[in-house]
C-alpha positions in Angstrom: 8.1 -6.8 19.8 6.6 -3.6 18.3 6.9 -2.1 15.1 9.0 0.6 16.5 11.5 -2.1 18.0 11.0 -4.6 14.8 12.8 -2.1 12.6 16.1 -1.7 14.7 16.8 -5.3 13.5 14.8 -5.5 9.7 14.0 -4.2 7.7 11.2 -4.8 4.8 13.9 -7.2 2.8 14.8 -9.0 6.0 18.4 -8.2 5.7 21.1 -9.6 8.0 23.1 -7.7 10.6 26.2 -7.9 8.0 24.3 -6.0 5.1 23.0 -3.5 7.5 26.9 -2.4 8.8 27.9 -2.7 5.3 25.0 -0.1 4.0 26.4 1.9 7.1 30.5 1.6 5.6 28.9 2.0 2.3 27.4 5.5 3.3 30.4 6.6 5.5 32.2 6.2 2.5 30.1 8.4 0.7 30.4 11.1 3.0 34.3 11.2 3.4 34.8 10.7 -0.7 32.3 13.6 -0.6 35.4 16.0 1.6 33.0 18.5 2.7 33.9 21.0 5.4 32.8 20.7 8.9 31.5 23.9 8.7 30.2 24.1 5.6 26.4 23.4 7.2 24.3 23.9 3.8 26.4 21.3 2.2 26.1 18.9 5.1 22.3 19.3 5.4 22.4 18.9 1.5 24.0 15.9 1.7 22.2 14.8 4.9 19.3 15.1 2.9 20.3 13.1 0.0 21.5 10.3 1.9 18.1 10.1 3.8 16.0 10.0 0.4 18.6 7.6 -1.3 18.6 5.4 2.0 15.7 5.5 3.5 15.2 2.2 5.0 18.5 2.6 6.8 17.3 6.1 8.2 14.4 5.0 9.6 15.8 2.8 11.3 19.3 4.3 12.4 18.8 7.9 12.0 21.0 8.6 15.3 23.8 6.9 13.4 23.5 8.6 10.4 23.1 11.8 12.0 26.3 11.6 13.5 28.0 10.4 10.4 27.0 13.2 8.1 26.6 16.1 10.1 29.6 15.1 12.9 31.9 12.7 11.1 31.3 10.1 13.8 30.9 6.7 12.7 33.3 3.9 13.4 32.1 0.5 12.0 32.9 -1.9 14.9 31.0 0.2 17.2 27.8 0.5 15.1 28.5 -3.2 14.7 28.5 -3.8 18.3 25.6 -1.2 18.6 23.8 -4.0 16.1 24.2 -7.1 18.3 23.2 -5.0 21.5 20.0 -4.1 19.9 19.2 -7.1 18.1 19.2 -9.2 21.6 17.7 -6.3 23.6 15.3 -3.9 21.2 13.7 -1.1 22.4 10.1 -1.0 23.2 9.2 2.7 24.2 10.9 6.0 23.7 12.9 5.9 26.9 14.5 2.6 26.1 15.2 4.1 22.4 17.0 7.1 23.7 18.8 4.5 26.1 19.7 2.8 23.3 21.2 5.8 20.9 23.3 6.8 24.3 24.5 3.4 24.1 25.6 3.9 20.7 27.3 7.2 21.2 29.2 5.9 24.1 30.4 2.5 21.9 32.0 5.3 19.3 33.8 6.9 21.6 35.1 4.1 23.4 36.2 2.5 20.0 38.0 5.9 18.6 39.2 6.5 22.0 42.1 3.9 23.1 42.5 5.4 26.6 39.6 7.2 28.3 38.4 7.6 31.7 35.6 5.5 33.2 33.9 8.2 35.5 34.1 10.7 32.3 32.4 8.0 30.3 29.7 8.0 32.6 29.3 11.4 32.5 29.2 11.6 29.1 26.6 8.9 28.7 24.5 10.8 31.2 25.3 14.5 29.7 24.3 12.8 26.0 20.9 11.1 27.5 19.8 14.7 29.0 20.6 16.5 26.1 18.9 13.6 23.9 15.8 14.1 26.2 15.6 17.4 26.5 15.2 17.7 22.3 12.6 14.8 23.0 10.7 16.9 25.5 10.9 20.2 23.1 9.3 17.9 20.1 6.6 16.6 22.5 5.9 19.8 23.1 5.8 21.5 20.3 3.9 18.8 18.2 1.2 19.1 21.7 1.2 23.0 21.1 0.6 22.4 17.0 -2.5 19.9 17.7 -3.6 22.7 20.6 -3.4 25.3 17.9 -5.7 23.1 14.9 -7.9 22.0 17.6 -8.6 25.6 18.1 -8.5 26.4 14.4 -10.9 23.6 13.8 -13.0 24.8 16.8 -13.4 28.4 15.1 -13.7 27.0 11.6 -16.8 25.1 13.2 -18.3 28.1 15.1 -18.0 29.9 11.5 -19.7 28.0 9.5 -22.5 27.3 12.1 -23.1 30.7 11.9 -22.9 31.3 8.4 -25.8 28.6 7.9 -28.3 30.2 10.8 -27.8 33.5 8.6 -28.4 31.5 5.0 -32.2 29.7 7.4 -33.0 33.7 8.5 -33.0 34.7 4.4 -34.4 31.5 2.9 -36.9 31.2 6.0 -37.9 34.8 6.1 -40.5 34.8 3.4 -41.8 30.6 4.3 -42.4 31.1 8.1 -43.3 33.6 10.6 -40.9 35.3 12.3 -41.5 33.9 15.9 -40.8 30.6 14.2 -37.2 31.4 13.0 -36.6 32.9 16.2 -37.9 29.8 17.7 -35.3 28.0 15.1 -32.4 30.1 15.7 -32.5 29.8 19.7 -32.4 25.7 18.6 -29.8 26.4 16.3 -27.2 28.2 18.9 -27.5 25.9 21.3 -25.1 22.4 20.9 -27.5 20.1 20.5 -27.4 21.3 16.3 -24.9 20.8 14.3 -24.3 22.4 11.0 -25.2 19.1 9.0 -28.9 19.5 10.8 -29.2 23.6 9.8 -27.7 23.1 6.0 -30.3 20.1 6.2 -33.0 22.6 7.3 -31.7 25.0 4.8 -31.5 22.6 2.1 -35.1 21.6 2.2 -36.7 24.8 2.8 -34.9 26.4 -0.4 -37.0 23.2 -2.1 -40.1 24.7 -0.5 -39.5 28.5 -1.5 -39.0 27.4 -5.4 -42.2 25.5 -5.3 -44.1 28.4 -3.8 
């Protein structure tokens, strides 16, 4: 079992399946004593936010279940408690089986705060939710590729800069210590890969030591 998978099930205090659903009533609780409006979205969010910090734990494991409790008012206790058992003999291993697993979730609310319902929709829903839940797993994968794209680049450039702002600091320490075939000689050896910065602000360092002694 994984880290990832290890957490559904326990936390750092090895707590039982009972104090788990009763931190989840606990917090439900909270949010319907708190009576804010459905639309009110800042004061959601605020409270969303809150509820993370003061429960952390419980977030990072559950945050599917929590984000449906705040910000939808979804949360029914014998389905998260069923949600508990299903997970706890069947954890997931990999993001696929996790976003199987919040489906499942979603699907035991509504069949427990819906006493008549249609198989067929069900099974639409359950495939409607899984899309949508992949889909905003797909735009994240992207965008966090895109963001390590962009400092790769930004690294890339920062390197290229400073590369070249140490071949012009060799040209004015070097230009009164060696001839200027030499630093030509140096600066061809300098643009090519095969010398990193390190080596020039080496270079640099030790010919600034030559040009105070003389």
């Amino acid at each position: 079992m994984n880290e990832h998978s290890k957490i559904i099930v326990e936390n750092e205090k090895d707590v039982t399946l009972t104090d788990i659903l009763n931190e989840a009533d606990c917090i439900y609780k909270k949010y319907k004593a708190a009576k804010i409006h459905p639309q009110n979205t800042e004061a959601i969010d605020k409270f969303h936010s809150d509820i993370t910090k003061e429960h952390k734990e419980f977030n990072t494991a559950y945050p599917t279940v929590l984000r449906h409790m705040i910000q939808e008012g979804r949360y029914h206790s014998n389905a998260f408690k069923k949600y508990l058992k299903r997970v706890e003999s069947k954890p997931w291993l990999n993001d696929e089986q996790r976003m199987d697993s919040y489906a499942d979730y979603f699907i035991l609310w509504y069949k427990e705060t819906h006493s008549k319902y249609d198989t067929k929709y069900v099974q639409e829903l359950r495939k409607d939710y899984r899309k949508r839940l992949q889909e905003e797993h797909d735009k994240i994968e992207k965008l966090a590729k895109e963001f390590a794209e962009e400092i790769a680049k930004k690294e890339e450039q920062y390197a290229v800069e400073r590369k070249e702002e140490a071949i012009k600091a060799f040209k004015k320490i070097a230009k009164n210590i060696l001839s200027p075939d030499n630093i030509n000689t140096y600066v061809e050896k300098f643009n090519s890969d095969a010398i990193s910065f390190e080596h020039i602000s080496e270079i640099n360092g030790r010919l600034l030591g030559i040009s105070e002694v003389v």
